[in-house]
C-alpha positions as CSV (number, residue, x, y, z in Angstrom):
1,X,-27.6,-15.0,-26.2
2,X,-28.1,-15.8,-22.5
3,X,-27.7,-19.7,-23.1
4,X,-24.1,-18.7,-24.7
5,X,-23.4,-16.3,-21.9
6,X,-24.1,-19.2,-19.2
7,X,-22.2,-21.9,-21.3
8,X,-19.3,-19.6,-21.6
9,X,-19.4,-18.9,-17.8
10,X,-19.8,-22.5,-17.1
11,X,-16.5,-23.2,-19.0
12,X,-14.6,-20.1,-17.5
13,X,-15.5,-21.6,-14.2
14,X,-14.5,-25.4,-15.2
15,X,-11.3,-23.7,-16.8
16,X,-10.7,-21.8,-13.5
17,X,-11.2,-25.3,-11.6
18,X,-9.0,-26.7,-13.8
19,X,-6.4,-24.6,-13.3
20,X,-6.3,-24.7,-9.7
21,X,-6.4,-28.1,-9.0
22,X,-3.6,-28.4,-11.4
23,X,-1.7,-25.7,-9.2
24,X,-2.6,-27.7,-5.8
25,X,-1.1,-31.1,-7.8
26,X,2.3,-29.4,-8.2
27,X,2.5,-28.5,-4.8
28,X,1.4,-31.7,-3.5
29,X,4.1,-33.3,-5.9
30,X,7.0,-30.7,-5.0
31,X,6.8,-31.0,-1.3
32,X,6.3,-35.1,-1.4
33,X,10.0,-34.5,-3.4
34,X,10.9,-32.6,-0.5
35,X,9.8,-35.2,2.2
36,X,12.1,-37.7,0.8
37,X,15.1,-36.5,2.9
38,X,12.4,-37.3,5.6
39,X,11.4,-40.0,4.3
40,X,13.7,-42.2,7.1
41,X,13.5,-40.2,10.0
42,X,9.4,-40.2,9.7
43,X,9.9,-44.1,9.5
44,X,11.7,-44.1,12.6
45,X,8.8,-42.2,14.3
46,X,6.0,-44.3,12.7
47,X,6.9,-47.3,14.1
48,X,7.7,-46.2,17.9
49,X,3.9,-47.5,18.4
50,X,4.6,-50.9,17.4
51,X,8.3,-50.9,18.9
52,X,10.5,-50.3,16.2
53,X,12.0,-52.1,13.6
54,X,12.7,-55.1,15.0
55,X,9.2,-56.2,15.4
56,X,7.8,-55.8,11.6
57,X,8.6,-57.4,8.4
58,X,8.9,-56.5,4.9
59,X,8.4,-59.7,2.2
60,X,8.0,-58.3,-1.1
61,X,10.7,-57.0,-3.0
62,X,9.3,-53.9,-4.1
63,X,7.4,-53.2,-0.3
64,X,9.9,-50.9,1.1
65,X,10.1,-48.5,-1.6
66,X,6.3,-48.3,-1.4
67,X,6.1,-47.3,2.1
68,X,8.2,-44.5,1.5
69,X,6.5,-43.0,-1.0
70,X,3.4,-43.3,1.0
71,X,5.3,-41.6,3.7
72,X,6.5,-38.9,1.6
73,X,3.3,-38.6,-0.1
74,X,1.6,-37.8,3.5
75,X,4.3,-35.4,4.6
76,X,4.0,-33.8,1.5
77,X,0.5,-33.0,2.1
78,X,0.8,-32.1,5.3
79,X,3.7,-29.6,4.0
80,X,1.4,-28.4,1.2
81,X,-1.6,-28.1,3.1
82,X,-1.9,-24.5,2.8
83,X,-2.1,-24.5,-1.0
84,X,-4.0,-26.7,-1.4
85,X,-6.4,-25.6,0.6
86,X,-5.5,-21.6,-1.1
87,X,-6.6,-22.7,-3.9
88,X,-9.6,-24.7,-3.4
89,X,-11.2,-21.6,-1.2
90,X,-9.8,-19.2,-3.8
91,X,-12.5,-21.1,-6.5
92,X,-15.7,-19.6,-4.7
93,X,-13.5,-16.1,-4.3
94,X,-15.8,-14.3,-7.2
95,X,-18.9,-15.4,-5.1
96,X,-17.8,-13.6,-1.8
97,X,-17.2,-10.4,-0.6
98,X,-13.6,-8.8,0.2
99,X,-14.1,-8.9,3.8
100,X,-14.8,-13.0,2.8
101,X,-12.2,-13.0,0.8
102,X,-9.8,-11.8,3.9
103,X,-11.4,-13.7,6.2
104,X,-10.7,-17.3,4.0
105,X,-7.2,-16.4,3.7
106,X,-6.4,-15.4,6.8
107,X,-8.1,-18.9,8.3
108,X,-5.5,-21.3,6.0
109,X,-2.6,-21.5,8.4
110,X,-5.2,-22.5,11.2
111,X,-7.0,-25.2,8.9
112,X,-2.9,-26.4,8.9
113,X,-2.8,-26.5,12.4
114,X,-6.1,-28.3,13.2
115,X,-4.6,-30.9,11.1
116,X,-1.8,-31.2,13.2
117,X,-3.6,-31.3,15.7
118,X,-5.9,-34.4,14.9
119,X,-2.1,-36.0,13.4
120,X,-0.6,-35.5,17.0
121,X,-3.9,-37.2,18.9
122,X,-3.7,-40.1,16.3
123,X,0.2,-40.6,16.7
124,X,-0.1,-39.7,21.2
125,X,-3.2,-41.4,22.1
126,X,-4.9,-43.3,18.8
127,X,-1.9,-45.2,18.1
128,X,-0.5,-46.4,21.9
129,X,-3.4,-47.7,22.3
130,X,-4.7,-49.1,19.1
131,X,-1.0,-50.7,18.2
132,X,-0.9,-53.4,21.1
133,X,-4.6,-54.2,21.5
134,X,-4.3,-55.0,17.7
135,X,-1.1,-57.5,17.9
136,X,-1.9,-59.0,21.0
137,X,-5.6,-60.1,20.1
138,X,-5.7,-63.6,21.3
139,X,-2.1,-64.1,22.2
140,X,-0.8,-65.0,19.1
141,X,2.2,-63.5,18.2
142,X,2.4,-61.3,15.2
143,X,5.0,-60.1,13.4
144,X,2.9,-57.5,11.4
145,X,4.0,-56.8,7.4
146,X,5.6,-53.3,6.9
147,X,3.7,-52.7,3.8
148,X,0.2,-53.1,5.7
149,X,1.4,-51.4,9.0
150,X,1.9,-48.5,7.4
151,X,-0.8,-48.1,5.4
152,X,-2.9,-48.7,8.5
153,X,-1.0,-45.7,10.5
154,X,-0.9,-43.3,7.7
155,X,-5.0,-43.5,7.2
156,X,-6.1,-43.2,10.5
157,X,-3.4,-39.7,10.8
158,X,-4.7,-38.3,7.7
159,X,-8.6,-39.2,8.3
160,X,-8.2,-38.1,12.0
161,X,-6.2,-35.1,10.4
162,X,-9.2,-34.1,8.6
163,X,-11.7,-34.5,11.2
164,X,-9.9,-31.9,13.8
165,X,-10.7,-29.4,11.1
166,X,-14.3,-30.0,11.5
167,X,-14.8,-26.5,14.0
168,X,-12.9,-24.4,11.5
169,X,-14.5,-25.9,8.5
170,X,-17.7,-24.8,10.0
171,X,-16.9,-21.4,11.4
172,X,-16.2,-20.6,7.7
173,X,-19.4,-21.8,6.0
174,X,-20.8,-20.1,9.1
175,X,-19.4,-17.1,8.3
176,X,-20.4,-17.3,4.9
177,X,-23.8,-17.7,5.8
178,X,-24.3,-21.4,4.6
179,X,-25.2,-23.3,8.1
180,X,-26.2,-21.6,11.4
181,X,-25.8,-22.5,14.9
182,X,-29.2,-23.4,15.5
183,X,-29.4,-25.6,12.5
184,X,-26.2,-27.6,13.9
185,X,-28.0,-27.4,17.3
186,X,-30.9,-28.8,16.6
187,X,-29.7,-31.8,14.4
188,X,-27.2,-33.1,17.5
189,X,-29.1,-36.7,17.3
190,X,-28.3,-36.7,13.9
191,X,-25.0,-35.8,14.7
192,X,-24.1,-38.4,17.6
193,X,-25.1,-41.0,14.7
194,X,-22.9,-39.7,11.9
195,X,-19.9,-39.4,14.9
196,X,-20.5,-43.4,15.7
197,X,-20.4,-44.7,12.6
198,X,-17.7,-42.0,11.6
199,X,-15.9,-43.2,14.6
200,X,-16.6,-46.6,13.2
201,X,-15.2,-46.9,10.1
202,X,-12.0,-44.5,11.7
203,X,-11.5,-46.5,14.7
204,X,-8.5,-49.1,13.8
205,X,-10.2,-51.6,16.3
206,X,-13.8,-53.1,16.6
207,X,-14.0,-52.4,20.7
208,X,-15.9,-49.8,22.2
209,X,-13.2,-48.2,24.4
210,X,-11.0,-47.2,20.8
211,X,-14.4,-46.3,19.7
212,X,-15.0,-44.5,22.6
213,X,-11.8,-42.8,22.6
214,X,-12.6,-41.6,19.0
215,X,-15.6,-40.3,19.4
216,X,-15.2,-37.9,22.4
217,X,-12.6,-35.6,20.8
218,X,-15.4,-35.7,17.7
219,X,-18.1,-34.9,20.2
220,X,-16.2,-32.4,21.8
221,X,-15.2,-30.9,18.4
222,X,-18.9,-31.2,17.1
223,X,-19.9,-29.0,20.5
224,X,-16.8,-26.4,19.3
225,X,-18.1,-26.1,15.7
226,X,-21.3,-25.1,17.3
227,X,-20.1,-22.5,19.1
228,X,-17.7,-21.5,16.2
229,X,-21.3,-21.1,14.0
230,X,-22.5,-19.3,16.6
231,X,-19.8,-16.5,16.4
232,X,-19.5,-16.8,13.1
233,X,-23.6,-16.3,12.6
234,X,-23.2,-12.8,15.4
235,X,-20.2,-11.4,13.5
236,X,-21.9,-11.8,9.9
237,X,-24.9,-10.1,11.4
């Protein structure tokens, strides 16, 4: 009897998964419909770094409609953000309490903004200085291919996106009672490694001060999720 009950619950909870991964697909898909009216204008701003139009290239015939889905399909996630991430914290819902419950749903516009935030660093700061060190390596000129400019630019927003929600991210586990300040504390050796080679495989160039440049912000952020943990830990208690 209890082997049915578990296998039942095990496919209400696969079902429920189901379900709202499905929901947070149709969002992702309606707003990326949305951004194509964007889809030009976000272009525009996208190449600023490199210095506009005139200075990339498109070669295959099928390029340019490719880099504006990819565009769209970023915009769209940025616009749909707070669905997706509704209903990815509202699977673990029947595991917390209401005050939890509360708590998760009134964080989701922040985890929206922290995203900005790591897209505005990449576009202001990454980018500027990534963009010229990266065409003029060794003096010889580049005319860089539209198709693979873009997709360069549009991974290192999103991943540094994601990364900028790192103190928020924690502050909720935190608060859930699933890591603790001290435990982040005492681990920060661990945690200057992981940054590195996070900042690493991030970093659009191999030299130290892109890497560098990276890896503050994360260091600074690690330091801020600590703190975040901390509260989190006093207010659970």
């Amino acid at each position: 009897m209890s082997n049915s009950s578990n296998a039942m619950s095990f496919l209400d909870h696969f079902n429920d998964l189901r379900k709202r991964l499905f929901r947070a697909l149709i969002a992702l898909a309606i707003a990326t419909m949305a951004s194509f009216s964007l889809g030009d204008r976000l272009l525009q701003l996208l190449l600023v770094p490199i210095g506009g139009m005139e200075n990339i290239q498109s070669i295959e015939i099928t390029e340019n409609i490719s880099v504006f889905m990819r565009i769209s399909l970023l915009a769209g996630f940025i616009i749909a953000l707070p669905v997706i991430t509704y209903q990815i914290m509202a699977f673990v819902f029947p595991g917390l309490k209401s005050s939890e419950k509360r708590f998760i749903i009134v964080s989701i516009p922040f985890i929206t903004i922290m995203f900005l935030g790591g897209v505005a660093f990449a576009y202001f700061i990454m980018l500027p200085a990534a963009v010229p060190f990266l065409v003029g390596f060794l003096g010889i000129p580049t005319t860089p291919r539209l198709a693979n400019y873009i997709q360069f630019v549009t991974s290192l927003i999103f991943w540094i996106g994601i990364s900028f929600q790192m103190p928020l991210v924690v502050y909720i586990f935190a608060r859930i009672g699933l890591i603790t300040a001290g435990a982040l504390a005492k681990q920060w050796r661990l945690a200057i490694v992981g940054i590195a080679i996070l900042a690493a495989v991030i970093s659009p160039t191999v030299d130290p001060i892109n890497m560098g440049l990276l890896m503050l912000p994360l260091l600074v952020l690690y330091a801020l999720s600590i703190i975040m943990a901390l509260v989190a830990g006093r207010k659970r208690s």
